[in-house]
C-alpha positions in Angstrom: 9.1 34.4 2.3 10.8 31.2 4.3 7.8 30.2 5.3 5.8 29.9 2.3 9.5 28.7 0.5 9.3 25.7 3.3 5.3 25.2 2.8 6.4 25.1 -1.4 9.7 23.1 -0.7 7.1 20.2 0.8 3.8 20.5 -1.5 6.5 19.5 -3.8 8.4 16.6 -2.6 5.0 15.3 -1.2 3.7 15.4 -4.7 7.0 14.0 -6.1 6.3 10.9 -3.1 3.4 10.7 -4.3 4.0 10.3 -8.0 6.8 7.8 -7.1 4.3 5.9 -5.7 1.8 6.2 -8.5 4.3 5.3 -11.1 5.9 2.2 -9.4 2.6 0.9 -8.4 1.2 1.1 -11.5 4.1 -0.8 -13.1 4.1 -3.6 -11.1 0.4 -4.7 -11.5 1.2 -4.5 -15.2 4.1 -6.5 -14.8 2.8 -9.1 -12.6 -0.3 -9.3 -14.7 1.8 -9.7 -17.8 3.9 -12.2 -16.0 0.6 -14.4 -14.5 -1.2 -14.0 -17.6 1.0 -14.4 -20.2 3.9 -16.9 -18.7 1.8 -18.7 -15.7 3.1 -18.1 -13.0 0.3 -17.8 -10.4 2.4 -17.8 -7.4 1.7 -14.7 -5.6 2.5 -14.9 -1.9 5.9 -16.6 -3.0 6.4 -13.5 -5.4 6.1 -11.2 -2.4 8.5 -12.9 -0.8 10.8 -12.3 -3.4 9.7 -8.7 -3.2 10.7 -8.5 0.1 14.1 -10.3 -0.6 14.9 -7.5 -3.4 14.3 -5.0 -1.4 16.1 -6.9 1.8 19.1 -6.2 -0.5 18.4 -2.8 -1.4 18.7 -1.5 2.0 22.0 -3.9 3.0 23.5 -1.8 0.2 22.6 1.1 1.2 23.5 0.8 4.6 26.9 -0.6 3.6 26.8 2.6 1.7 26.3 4.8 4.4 22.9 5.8 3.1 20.8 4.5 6.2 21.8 5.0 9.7 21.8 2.6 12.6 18.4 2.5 14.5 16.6 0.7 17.0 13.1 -1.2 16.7 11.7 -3.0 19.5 11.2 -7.0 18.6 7.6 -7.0 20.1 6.9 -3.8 17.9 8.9 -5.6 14.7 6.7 -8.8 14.9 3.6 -7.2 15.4 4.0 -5.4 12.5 5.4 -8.6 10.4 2.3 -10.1 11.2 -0.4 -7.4 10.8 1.6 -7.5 7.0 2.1 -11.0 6.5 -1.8 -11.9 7.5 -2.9 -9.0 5.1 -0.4 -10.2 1.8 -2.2 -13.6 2.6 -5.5 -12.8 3.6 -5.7 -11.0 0.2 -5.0 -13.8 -1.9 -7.6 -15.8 0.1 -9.9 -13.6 -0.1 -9.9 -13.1 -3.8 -9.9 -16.7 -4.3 -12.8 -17.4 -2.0 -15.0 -14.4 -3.1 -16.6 -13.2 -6.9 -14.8 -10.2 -7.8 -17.0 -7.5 -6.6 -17.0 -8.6 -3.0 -13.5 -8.7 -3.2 -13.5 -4.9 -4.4 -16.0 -4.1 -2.0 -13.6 -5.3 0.8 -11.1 -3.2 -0.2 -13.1 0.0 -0.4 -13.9 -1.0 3.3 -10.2 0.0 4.2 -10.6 3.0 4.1 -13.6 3.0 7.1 -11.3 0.7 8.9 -8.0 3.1 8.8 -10.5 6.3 9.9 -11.7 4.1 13.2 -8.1 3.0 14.1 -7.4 7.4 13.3 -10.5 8.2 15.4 -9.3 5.6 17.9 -5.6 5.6 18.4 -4.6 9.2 17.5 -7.8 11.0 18.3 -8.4 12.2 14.7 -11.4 13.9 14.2 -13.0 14.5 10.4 -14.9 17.6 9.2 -18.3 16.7 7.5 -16.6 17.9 4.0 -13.9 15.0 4.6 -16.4 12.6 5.2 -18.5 13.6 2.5 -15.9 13.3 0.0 -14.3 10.1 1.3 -18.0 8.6 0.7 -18.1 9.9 -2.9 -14.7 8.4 -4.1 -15.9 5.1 -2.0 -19.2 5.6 -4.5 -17.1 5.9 -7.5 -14.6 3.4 -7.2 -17.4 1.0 -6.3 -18.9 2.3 -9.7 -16.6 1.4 -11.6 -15.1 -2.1 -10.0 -17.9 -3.7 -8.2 -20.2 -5.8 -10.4 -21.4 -9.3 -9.2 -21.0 -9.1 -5.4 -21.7 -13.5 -3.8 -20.9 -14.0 -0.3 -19.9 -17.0 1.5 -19.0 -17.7 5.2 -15.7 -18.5 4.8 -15.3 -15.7 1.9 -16.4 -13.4 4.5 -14.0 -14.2 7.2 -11.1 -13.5 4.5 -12.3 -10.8 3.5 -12.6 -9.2 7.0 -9.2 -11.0 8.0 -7.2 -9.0 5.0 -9.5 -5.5 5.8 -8.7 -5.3 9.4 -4.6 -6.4 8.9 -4.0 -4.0 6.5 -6.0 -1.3 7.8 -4.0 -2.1 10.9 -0.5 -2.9 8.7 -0.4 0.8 7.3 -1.9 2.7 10.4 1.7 0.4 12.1 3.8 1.9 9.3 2.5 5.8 10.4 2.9 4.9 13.9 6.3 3.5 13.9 8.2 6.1 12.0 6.7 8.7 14.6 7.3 7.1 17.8 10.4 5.7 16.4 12.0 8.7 14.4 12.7 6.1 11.8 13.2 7.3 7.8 11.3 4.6 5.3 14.5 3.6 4.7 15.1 2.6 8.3 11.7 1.4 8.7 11.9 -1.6 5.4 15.5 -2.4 6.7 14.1 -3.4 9.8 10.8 -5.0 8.4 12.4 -6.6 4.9 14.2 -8.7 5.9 11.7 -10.6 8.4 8.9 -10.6 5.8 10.8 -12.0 3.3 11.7 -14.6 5.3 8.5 -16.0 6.7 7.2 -15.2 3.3 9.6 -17.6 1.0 9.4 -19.9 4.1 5.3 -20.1 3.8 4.6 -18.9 0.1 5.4 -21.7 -1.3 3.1 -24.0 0.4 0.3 -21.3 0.3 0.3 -21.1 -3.0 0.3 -24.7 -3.5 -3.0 -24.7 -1.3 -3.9 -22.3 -3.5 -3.3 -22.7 -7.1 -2.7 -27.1 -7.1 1.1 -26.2 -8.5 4.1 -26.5 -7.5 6.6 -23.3 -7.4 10.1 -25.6 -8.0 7.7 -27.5 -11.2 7.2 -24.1 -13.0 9.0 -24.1 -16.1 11.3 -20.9 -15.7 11.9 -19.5 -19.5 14.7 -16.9 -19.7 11.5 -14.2 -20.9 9.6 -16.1 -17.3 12.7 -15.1 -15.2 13.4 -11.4 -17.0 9.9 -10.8 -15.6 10.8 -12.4 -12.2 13.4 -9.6 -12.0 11.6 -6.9 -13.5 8.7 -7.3 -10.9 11.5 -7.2 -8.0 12.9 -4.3 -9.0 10.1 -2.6 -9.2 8.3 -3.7 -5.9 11.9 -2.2 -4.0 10.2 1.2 -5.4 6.4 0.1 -4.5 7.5 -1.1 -0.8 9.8 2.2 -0.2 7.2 4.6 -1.8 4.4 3.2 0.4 6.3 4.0 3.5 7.4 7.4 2.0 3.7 8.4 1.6 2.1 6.6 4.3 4.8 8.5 7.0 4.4 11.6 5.0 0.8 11.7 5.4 -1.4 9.3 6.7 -2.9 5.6 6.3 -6.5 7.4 5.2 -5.3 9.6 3.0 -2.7 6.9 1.3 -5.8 5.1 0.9 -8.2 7.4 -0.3 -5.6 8.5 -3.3 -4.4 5.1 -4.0 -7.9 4.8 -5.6 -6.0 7.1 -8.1 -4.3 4.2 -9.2 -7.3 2.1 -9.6 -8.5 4.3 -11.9 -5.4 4.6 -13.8 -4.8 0.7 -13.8 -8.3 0.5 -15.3 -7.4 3.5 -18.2 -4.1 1.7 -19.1 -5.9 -1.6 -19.1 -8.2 -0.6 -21.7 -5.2 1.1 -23.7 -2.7 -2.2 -23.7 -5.5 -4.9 -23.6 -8.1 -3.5 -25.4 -11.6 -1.9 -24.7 -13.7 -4.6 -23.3 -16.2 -3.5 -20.7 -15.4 0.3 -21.0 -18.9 1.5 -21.1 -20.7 4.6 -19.7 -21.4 3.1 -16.4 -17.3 2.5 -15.9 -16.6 6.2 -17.2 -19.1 7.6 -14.9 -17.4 6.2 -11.9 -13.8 7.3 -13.5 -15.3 10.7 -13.1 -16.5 10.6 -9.6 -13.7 9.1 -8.1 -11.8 11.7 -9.5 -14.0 14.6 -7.9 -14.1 12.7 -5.0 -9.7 13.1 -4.7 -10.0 16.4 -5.4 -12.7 17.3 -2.8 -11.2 15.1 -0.5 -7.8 17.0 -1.0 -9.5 20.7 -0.9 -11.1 19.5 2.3 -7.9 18.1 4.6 -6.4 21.0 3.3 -8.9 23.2 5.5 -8.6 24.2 8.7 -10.4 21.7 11.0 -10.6 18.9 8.3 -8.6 16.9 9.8 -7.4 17.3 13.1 -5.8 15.9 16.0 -7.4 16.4 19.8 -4.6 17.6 21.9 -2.8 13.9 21.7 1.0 12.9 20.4 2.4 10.2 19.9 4.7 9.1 22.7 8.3 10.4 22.3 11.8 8.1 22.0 15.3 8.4 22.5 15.2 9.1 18.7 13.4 11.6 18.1 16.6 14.0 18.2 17.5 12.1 14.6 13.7 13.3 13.4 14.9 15.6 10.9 17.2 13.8 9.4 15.3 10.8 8.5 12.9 13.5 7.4 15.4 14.7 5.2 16.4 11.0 3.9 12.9 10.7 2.7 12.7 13.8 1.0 15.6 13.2 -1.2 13.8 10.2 -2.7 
């Protein structure tokens, strides 16, 4: 019975991660759609950076709370990571600027290869053909339902494979760290926050200028503007923690392949709160095999030999004694 108590105790807080997740980032794409669309403020590199500052103050609380413990990150470890994350944030917005919308989505989808080769590479991961099979078909239906006129230009292209290849990297680091490191997501943002949000507010400003030809001071800040403002930071502390919750809980592949979830459910509740324009068959057909896609994808990592390491662990640090406690610290979220 305490086995399968155990095994049940963590089906369910990984599914409660995961809706956590779901939920949070859900709510901020609607937000900070609502908030570009309908107020005008297009400055999105600066609004991470204000991201990052909310949730800089999130963990400072809760450490001055007791909540998070002391711990130790390297500085060579820290920056690479603030890098791989700062190039993707920015690399993104390029990217969708420089390329026609169905590139764009096209490049994304390519994460997903990307974060299998850095698994394959780096932790010796190998994938039944099930797995495979089914990461192909939610590839097939996301691209279904988001890709429609695909232009490429050179320096689209190199955007595009810039943002790809520092994410993929970015969220294979946030896996990595907490193992080698023993670190809770809690620990993890409290080390990485602060630094991101920082460089970010520092360079966002003049990005986005670069950008979008306005000024982030000019913008006319309404008291419904800043409500929004506030609204997207608050919710971003629960995107940014949830990420590390789920990609520390399971993997950078399968955070990917599931997050496609909320593609789909961005797309539902866009049609719902903005109206039915360009739901047709086509988009409804792709809905449907992304979906079987999850669920396949999900039956077959569940199987023995779907996903498997080759005799290889991550190396071990002084840490790793506080492991299950900052396993714990995760699972009360």
């Amino acid at each position: 019975m305490a086995p399968a108590s155990k095994a049940d105790k963590k089906a369910a807080i990984d599914a409660a991660a995961w809706m956590f997740n779901v939920v949070t980032s859900v709510g901020i794409i609607i937000i900070n759609k609502a908030l570009m669309a309908t107020y005008g403020f297009s400055f999105a590199t600066t609004l991470t950076g204000m991201h990052f500052a909310a949730t800089t103050l999130m963990t400072a609380v809760l450490r001055w709370l007791g909540y998070i413990q002391s711990s130790h990150l390297p500085w060579p470890e820290l920056l690479k990571f603030v890098i791989f994350a700062n190039f993707s944030i920015v690399g993104m917005n390029v990217s969708l600027m420089w390329n026609s919308v169905g590139f764009y989505q096209i490049a994304k989808l390519s994460m997903i290869p990307m974060s299998c080769l850095l698994e394959v590479a780096f932790d010796k991961v190998r994938y039944s053909r099930d797995t495979k099979l089914s990461i192909a078909l939610v590839l097939t239906g996301v691209a279904v339902c988001t890709v429609t006129d695909v232009s490429v230009n050179a320096k689209g292209f190199i955007a595009a494979l810039v943002a790809v290849w520092s994410t993929s990297l970015q969220q294979y680091y946030v896996h990595f760290l907490q193992k080698k490191y023993s670190l809770s997501s809690f620990n993890l943002l409290g080390h990485t926050a602060p630094t991101q949000a920082a460089t970010l507010l520092l360079v966002g400003p003049f990005l986005d200028y670069w950008l979008t030809s306005k000024r982030v001071d000019a913008f006319n800040y309404t008291i419904p503007s800043v409500i929004f403002i506030i609204l997207s930071c608050s919710i971003a502390i629960g995107t940014n923690l949830s990420q590390f919750i789920c990609i520390g809980r399971f993997t950078a592949v399968s955070f990917q392949v599931l997050g496609h979830m909320k593609t789909i459910l961005v797309l539902i509740l866009g049609f719902i709160f903005f109206g039915k324009e360009g739901l047709n068959l086509q988009v409804v057909l792709g809905m449907i095999i992304a979906v079987l896609g999850m669920i396949w994808y999900g039956n077959a990592t569940s199987k023995p030999g779907g996903k498997e390491r080759r005799s290889h662990s991550l190396p071990v640090s002084r840490q790793q004694r506080h492991g299950q406690e900052s396993t714990e610290h995760d699972g009360k979220v």
